[in-house]
FIGU-308829 format. One record per residue: residue in three letters; z, x, y of N, C-alpha, C in turn. Coordinates in steps of 0.02 Angstrom, whole numbers, plus 50000, padded with zeros to 5 digits. Example, Ala and Ser with C-alpha at 12.3 -4.5 7.8 and 13.67 -1.06 7.14 Angstrom:
<sites>
(site "Ala" (50390 50660 49716) (50390 50615 49775) (50390 50660 49835))
(site "Ser" (50354 50642 49888) (50357 50684 49947) (50394 50645 50002))
</sites>
This chain:
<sites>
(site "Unk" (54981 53546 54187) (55028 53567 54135) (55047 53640 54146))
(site "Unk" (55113 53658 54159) (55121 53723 54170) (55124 53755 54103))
(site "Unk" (55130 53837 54108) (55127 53869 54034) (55195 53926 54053))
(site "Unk" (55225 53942 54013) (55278 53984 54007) (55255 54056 53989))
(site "Unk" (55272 54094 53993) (55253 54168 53993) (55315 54212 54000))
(site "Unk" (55303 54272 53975) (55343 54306 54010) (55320 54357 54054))
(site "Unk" (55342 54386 54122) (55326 54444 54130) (55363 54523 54126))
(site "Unk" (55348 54544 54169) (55362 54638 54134) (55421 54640 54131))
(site "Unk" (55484 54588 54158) (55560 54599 54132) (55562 54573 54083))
(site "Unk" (55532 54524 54046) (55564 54487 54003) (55572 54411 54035))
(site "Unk" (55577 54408 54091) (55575 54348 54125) (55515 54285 54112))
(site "Unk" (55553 54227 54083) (55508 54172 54084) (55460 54160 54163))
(site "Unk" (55399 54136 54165) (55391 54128 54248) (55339 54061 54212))
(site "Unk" (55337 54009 54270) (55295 53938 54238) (55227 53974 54277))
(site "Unk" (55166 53964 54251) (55123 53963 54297) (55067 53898 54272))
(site "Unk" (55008 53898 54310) (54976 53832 54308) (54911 53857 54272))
(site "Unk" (54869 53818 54246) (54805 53841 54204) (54762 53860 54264))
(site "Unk" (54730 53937 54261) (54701 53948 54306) (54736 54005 54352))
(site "Unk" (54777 54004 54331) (54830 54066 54397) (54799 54118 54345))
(site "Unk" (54821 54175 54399) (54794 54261 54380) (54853 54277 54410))
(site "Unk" (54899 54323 54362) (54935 54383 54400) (54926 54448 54369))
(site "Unk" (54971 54488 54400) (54995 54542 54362) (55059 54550 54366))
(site "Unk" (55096 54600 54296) (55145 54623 54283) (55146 54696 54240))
(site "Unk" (55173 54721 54259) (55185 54789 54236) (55193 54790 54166))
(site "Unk" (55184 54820 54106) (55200 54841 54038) (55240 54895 54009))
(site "Unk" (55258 54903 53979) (55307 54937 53948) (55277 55009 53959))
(site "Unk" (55219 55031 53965) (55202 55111 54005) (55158 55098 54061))
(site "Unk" (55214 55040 54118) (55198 55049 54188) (55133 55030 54206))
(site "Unk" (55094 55008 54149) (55036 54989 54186) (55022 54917 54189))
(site "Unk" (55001 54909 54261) (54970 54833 54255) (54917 54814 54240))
(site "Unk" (54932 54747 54211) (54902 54698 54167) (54894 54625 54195))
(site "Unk" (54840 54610 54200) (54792 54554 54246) (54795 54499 54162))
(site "Unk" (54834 54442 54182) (54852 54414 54117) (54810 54320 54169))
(site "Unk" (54759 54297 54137) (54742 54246 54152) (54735 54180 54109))
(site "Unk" (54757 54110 54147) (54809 54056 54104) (54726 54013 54092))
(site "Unk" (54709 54005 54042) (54646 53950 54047) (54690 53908 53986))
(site "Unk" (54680 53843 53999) (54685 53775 53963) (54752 53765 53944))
(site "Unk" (54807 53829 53946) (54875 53800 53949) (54884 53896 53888))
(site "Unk" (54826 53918 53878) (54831 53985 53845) (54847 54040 53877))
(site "Unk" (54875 54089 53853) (54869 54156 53881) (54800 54203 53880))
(site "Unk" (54766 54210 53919) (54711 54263 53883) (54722 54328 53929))
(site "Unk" (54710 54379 53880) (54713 54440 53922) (54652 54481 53944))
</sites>
């Protein structure tokens, strides 16, 4: 089941339960945002 998100543009991106990325925040810093069970946890 993919999960919808956005990252540091504003941009929807699908990712899968279990992916790790990062994206930048609104004061430039990145943020390690990880998908468990279809959730966002930060």
């Amino acid at each position: 089941m993919y999960s919808l998100v956005r990252d540091g543009k504003g941009k929807a991106v699908s990712v899968l339960p279990g992916d790790t990325f990062e994206f930048p925040t609104l004061s430039d810093e990145p943020v390690k945002v990880a998908i468990k069970r279809g959730l966002v946890a930060a």
